[in-house]
N, C-alpha and C positions, 0 to 999 in steps of 0.2 A: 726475332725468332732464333732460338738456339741452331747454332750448323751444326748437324748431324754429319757422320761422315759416309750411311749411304745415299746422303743426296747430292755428294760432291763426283765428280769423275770418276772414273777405274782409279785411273792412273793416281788419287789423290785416296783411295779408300784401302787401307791396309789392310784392314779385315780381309774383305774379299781376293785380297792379291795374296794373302797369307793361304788361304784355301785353296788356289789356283795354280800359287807359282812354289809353296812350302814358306816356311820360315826364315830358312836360310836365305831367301831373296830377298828380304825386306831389310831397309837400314835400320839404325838403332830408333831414332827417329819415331819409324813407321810402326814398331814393334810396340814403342811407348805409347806409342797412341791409340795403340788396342787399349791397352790398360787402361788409357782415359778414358776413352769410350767417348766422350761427346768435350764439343768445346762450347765457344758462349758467345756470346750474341756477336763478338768482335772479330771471333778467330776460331778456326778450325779446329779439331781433334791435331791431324799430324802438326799445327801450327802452335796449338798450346804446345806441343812433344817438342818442338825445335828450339822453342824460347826455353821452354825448362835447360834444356840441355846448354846451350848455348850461356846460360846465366852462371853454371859453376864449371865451364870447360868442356868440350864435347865429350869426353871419358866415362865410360859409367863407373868406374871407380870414384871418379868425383861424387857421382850422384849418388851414389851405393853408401859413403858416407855420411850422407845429410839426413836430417832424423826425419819423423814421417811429419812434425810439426812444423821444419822448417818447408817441408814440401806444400802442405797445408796452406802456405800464406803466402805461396804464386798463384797470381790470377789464376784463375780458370782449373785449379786444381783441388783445394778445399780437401776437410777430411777423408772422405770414402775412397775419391781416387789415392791421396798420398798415401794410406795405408795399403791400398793394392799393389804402387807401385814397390813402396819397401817388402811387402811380403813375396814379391816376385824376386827381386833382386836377389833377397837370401834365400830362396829356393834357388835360384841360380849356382851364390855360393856356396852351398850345402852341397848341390850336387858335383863340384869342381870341387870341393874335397874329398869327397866319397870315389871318385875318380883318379885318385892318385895311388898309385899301386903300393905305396909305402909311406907309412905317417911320416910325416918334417921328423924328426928327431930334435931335441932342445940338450945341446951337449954343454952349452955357458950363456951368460948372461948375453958374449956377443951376437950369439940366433937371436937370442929373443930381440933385439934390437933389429937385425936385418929383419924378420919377420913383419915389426910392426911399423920401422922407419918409414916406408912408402906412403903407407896411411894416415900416418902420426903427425911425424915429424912438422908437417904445414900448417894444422890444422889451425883456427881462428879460435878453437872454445877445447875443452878440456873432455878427454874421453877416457874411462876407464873400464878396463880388462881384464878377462878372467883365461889365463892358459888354460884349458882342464885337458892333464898329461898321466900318460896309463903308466902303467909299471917298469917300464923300457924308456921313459921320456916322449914316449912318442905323443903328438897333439891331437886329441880328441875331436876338442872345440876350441874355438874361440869365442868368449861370449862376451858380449859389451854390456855392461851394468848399468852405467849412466854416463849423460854427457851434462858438463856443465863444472861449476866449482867445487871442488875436491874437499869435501872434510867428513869428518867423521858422524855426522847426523845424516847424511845424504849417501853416503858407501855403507850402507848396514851389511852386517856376516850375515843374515837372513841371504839379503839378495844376491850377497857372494858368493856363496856356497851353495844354493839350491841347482842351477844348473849346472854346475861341477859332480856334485849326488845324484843329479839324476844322468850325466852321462857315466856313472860308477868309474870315477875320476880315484887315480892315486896318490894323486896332489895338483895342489896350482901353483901357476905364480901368475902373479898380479903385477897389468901396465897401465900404467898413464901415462900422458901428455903434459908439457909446461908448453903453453902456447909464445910463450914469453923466451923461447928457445935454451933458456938457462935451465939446464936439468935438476940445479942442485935441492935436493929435499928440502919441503917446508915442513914449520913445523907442524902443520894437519895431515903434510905425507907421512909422518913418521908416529902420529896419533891413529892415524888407520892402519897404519902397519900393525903395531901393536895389538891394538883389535883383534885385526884379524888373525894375527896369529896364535893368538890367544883362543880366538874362535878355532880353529884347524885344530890346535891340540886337544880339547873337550869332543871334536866328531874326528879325532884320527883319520885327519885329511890334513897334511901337513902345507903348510906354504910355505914353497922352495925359494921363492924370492919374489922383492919387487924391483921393477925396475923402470924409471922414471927416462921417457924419451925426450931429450930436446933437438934441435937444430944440429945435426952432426954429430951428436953426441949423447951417452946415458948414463945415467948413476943407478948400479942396480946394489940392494939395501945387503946383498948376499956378499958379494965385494968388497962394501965398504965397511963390513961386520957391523951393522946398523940390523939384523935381524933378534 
């Protein structure tokens, strides 16, 4: 029989401690485990929440990373929960930058780099980027387009450019990742560049740069007069 998490203890039901005690008193854990809602026949709600965590680093930044597919394909989580939990997270994110009294400013290639080094830099598979920056440089969004192998059938300007339009973006610059910590362009980095620059100038949405993160280090296409 599936465990439910009001048939376990108080002290084991997050839910009910979330109603009683607030939000702020429950671990990260506990909180996840609302989101699951139910575990399976082996293990609990907060116990699926503790394994997830536990499996890419207790950090939600770790977790906040991983797509909703890979979430998908841990026990006792499956589609419906992993897309709750990703759509939570970036409601989280959204609202910690809406909370910041002054947008990041992108004054050179090296922001863009500190901005995304935290998230990037380690990464096992390849994620790319969309700045979308108002008329001041200031950073709108950040939107993630896909994750996976970089080339130019798979980065369409369709899907580069539609969340940039609709935050009425005054340009982007576009990042990725070399998981292989060597930053230096391939030649599909520089077939998408292309593209898409080519796309920005036809909807006079310019792209100001890309710039490829590795291990300590980046090559951005602005730089290396590669635009």
């Amino acid at each position: 029989m599936v465990s439910r998490i009001f048939e376990t203890p108080f002290a084991d039901r997050p839910r009910e401690r979330l109603l009683a005690l607030g939000a702020a008193a429950l671990t990260s854990a506990e909180l996840l485990a609302i989101l699951i809602g139910t575990g399976t026949s082996g293990a609990s709600a907060p116990e699926v929440a503790a394994a997830l965590l536990a499996q890419g680093g207790p950090d939600l930044a770790r977790l906040a990373g991983r797509s909703a597919a890979e979430l998908a394909a841990v026990q006792g989580i499956g589609h419906a929960k992993a897309t709750r939990i990703v759509a939570a997270l970036e409601l989280g994110r959204r609202l910690l930058e809406e909370g910041r009294p002054d947008r990041t400013r992108i004054r050179s290639p090296a922001d863009v780099y500190r901005w995304f080094a935290p998230r990037l830099a380690d990464l096992a598979a390849e994620e790319f980027h969309v700045l979308a920056l108002d008329s001041q440089s200031g950073v709108l969004r950040d939107l993630l387009v896909t994750r996976g192998i970089l080339n130019s059938s798979l980065v369409h300007p369709r899907e580069v450019f539609r969340g940039a339009i609709a935050e009425a973006a005054a340009g982007i610059i576009v990042v990725h990742n070399h998981p292989s910590g060597d930053p230096t362009p391939s030649a599909d980095d520089r077939a998408v560049t292309r593209q898409l620059v080519e796309a920005g100038r036809v909807l006079d949405l310019p792209v100001y740069d890309h710039v490829v993160v590795g291990a300590n280090r980046y090559v951005s296409f602005a730089e290396a007069g590669l635009l």
